[in-house]
N, C-alpha and C positions, 0 to 999 in steps of 0.2 A: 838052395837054387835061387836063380836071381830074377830070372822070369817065370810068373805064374802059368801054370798051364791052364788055357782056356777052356772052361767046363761048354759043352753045349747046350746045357740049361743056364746058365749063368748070363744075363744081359744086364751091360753095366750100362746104367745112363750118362748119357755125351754131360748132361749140363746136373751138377748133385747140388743141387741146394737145400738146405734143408729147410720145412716147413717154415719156423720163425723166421729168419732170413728171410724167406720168400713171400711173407708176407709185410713184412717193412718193405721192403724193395717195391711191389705195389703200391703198398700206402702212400710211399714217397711220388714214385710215376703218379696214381691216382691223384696226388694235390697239385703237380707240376699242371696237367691236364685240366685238372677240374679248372685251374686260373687263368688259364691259358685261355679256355673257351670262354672266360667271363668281358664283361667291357672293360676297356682298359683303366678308368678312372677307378673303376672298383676293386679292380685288380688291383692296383696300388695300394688302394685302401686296404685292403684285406693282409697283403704283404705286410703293411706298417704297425696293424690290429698286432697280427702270427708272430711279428718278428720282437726279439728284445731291440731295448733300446737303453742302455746305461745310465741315462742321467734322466729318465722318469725313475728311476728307483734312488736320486739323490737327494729326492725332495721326502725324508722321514715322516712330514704331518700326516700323512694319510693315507690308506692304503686303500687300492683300489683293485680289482678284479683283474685288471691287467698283470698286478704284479706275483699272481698267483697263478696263473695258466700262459704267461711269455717265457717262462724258463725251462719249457717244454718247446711249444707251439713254433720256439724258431728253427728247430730241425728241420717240419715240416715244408720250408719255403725255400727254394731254392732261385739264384737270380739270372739264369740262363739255362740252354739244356745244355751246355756242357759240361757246367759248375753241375747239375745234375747228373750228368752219364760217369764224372769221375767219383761224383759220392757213389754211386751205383755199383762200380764195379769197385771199388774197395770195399763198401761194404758185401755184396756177393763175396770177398777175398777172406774178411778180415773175420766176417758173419758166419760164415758157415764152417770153416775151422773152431770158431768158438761153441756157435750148436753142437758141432760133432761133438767136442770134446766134454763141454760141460752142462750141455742140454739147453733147450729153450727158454725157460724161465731163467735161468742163471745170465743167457745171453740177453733177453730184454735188462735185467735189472746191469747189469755191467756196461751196455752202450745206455739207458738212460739215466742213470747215477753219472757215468765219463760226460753226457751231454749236461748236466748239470754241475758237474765239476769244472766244465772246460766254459762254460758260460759264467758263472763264479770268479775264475781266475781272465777271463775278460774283464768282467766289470770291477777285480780291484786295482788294475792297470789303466783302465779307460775312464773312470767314473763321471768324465765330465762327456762325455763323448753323445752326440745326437745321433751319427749313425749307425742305423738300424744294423744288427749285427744277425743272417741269416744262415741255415747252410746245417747237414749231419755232419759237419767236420768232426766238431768237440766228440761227439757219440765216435764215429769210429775210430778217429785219436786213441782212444780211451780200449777202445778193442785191440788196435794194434799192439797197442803197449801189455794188453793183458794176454795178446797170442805169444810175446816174448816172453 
């Protein structure tokens, strides 16, 4: 039969997201917000802190705390809210087919391993490159390809 018959106990929720998904989705809202409220000089500051930046990882002498928590932290910054609402709802698309299918854990380490792959194959294309490269692209890139 092609259509389910609806149980009167059975209430399906309008919006299914699953846990992990729904809490990246916050995370991300929560740092759009939290920078949004801040002064703007700081704001900048904080974006250019979060974000990678290619050609601080070309100088080899010396390694600095930057280049240890940037290949993460630039998911977190987003440079508008629409650049925001479209990572949003791919990731809600892309996120929560991947939870369902192969659970939570499986779906952080596949969008932050893809976000660090996709950050990766930035900077061996860009290497001389100053600017700041922000955004969950690479991360949910990285889902899409793995929901195919």
């Amino acid at each position: 039969m092609i259509i389910k018959k609806f149980r009167k106990n059975e209430k399906e929720k309008a919006i299914n997201i699953p846990p992990g998904t729904l809490i990246s989705l916050f995370i991300l809202i929560g740092f759009y917000i939290l920078i949004s409220f801040i002064e703007e000089q700081k704001a900048y500051d904080i974006k250019l802190i979060l974000s990678f930046i290619p050609l601080l990882y070309s100088d080899q002498n010396s390694i600095k705390l930057y280049h240890l928590y940037s290949p993460l932290t630039y998911i977190l910054i987003h440079g508008n809210i629409f650049h925001l609402i479209i990572n949003l709802a791919m990731l809600s698309a892309f996120g929560s087919g991947i939870e369902n299918k192969f659970g939570k854990i499986n779906f952080f380490l596949i969008f932050l391993l893809s976000s660090i792959a996709g950050i990766f194959t930035h900077y061996l294309f860009y290497k001389n490159s100053y600017i700041p490269v922000i955004g969950s692209s690479g991360g949910i890139s990285g889902l899409f390809g793995f929901y195919l």
